[in-house]
N, C-alpha and C positions, 0 to 999 in steps of 0.2 A: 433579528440582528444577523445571524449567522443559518440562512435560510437554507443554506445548499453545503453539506461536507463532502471532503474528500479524503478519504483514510485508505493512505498506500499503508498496503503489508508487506511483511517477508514471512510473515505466520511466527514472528521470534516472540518470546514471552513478555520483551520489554514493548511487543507491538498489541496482544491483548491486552495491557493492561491500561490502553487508551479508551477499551471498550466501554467501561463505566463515565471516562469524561464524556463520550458522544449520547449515552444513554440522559445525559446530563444540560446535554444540548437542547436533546429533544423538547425537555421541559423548559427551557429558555428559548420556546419559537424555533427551532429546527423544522426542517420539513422531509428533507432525504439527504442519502446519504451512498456517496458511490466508492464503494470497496473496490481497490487496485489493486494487483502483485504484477508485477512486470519482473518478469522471466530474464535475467540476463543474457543477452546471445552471446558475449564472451566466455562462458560456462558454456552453452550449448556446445560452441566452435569447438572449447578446450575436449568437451565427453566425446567428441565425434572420431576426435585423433587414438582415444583407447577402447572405442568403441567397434562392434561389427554392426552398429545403427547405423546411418543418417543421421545428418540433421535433424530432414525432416520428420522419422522417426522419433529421435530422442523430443522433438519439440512438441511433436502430437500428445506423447506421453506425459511429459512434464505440465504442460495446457489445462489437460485433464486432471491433473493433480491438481493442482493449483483451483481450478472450478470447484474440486470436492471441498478441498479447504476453506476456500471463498463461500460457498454452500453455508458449510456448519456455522461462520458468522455470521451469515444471513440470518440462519433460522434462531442463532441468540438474540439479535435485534427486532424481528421479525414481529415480539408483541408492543414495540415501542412506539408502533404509530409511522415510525419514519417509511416514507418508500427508499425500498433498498435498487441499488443498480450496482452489478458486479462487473466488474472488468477484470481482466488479462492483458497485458501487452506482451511482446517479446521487442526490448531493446537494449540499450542503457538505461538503467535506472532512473538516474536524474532527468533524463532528457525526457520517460515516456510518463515521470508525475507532472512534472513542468507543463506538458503539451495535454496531457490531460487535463490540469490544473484550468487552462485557457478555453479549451474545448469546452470541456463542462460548464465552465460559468463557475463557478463556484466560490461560495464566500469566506473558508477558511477550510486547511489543511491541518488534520492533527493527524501527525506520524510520532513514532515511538523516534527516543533520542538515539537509540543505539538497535542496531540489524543483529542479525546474526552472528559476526565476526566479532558482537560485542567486547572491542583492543581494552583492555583496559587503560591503556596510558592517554586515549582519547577521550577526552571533553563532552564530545559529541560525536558519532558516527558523522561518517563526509558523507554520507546521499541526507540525512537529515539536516546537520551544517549548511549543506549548498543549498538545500531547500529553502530550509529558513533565511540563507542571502539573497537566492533569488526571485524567489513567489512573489507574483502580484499581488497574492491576497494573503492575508494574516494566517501564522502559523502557531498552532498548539502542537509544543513537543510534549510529550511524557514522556519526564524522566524513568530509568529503572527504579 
């Protein structure tokens, strides 16, 4: 059914905890699964201005973070059978799951409901929110 996932991160606690629904996949006919974190360049922009980096500095940097992170949920997934593909973007958030989302192929999106900023007065985090209005393909949020 759900032959191909896509689980964007921000590495927030409410985004592991999606790790067991995909584990969960696997056994209902999953095959692979491409792990996301897209790097904000309005962040980048913002560190560059209190920064004696770069850009491209500070992006090299944060890249490489981001791969080690991506890494370590490889290697939890890693006895499940799934083929794992790791990506990185640097863009807007929404726009580089979206365009992954199409790229890939992929048959459903499970992203954690709430990032980082976890508001609490919000419902649903907005990069999760817009997801789930505008993905072509079915979306598993997990809740916190």
């Amino acid at each position: 059914m759900f032959r191909k996932i896509l689980f964007p991160t921000d590495f927030s606690e409410v985004s592991a905890k999606a790790l067991p629904y995909i584990k969960q996949l696997r056994q209902g006919g999953s095959e692979e699964v491409v792990l996301l974190h897209v790097i904000d360049v309005r962040g980048i922009e913002a560190v560059e201005q209190y920064s004696p980096e770069t850009s491209l500095q500070v992006k090299e940097r944060v890249v490489e973070q981001a791969r080690e992170q991506l890494g370590a949920i490889e290697e939890e997934l890693r006895g499940t059978g799934l083929r794992i593909k790791c990506r990185v973007e640097v863009g807007i958030p929404l726009q580089e799951v979206l365009r992954v989302e199409q790229e890939e192929d992929v048959s459903v999106v499970v992203i954690g409901s709430h990032g980082k900023s976890n508001m609490e007065e919000m419902l649903l985090g907005s990069v999760s929110e817009k997801v789930a209005r505008k993905a072509k393909h079915p979306v598993l949020i997990i809740k916190r």
